[in-house]
C-alpha positions as CSV (number, residue, x, y, z in Angstrom):
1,X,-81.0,177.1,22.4
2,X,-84.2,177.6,24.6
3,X,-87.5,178.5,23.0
4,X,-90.9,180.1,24.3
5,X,-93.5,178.7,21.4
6,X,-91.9,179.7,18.3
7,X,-88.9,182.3,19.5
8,X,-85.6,181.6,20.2
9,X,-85.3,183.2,23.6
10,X,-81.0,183.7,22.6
11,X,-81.7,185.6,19.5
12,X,-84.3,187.8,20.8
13,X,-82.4,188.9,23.6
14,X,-79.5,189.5,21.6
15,X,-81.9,191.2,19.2
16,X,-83.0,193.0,21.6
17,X,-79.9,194.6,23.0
18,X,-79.9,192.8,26.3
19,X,-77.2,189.5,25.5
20,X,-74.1,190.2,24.1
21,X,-73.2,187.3,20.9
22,X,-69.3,186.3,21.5
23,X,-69.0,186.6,17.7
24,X,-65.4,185.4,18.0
25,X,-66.0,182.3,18.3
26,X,-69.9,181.9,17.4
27,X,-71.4,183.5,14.8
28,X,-74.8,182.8,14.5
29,X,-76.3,186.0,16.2
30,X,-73.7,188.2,14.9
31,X,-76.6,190.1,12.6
32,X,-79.1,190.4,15.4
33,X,-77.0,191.9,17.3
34,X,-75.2,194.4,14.4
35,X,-78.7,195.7,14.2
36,X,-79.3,196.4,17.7
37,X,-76.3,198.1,18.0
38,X,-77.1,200.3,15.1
39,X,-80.5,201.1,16.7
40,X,-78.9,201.4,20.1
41,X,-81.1,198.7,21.2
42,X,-80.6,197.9,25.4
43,X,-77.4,197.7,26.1
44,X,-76.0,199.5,23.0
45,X,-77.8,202.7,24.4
46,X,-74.4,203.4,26.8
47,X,-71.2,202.3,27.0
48,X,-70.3,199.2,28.3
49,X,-67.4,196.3,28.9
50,X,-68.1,193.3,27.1
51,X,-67.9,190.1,29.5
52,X,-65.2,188.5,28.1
53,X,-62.9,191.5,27.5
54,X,-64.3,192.3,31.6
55,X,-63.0,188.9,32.8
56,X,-59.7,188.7,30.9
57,X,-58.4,192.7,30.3
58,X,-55.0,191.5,29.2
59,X,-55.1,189.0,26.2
60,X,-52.3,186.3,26.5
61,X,-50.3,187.0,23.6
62,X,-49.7,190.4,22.2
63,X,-48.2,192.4,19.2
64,X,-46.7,196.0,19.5
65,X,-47.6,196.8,16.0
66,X,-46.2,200.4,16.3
67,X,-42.4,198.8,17.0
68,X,-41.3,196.2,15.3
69,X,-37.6,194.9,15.2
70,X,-36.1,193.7,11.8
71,X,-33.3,190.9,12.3
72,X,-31.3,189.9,8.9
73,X,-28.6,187.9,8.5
74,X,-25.9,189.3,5.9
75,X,-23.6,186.6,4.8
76,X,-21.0,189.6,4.5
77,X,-21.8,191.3,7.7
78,X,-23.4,188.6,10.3
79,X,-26.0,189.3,12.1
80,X,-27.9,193.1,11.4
81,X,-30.9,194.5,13.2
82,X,-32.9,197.5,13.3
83,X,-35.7,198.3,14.7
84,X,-38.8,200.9,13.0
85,X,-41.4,202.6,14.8
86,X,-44.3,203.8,12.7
């Protein structure tokens, strides 16, 4: 954390609007920078890509939540699958 007198220079600029908090893994700005969003604070005043989601577009693992495939095994009937698209 970096300081000028008594402010912490990351959670002003996140306060601010102009740093972005990576609250998936670190919390501790998470509220500074919930209420600049809500006041359209800097960055928040447009649209934007976040850094991380800029540098990696295509997270490693996946889930298609809209199809998923069922397999059950039937004693009676072997293997059975269906598949469900909501």
């Amino acid at each position: 954390m970096c300081h000028a007198g008594e402010t912490e220079l990351n959670r002003a600029l996140v306060g601010a609007g102009w740093a972005l908090a990576d609250t998936r893994y670190f919390v501790r700005y998470g509220f500074d920078q919930l209420r600049a969003r809500w006041h359209a604070a800097g960055l928040w005043q447009g649209p934007f890509v976040a850094p991380w989601e800029w540098r990696d577009p295509q997270p490693e693992f996946t889930i298609d939540w809209q199809l998923i495939l069922v397999v059950v095994i039937v004693p009676s009937f072997g293997l059975v699958g269906w598949a469900r698209r909501w």
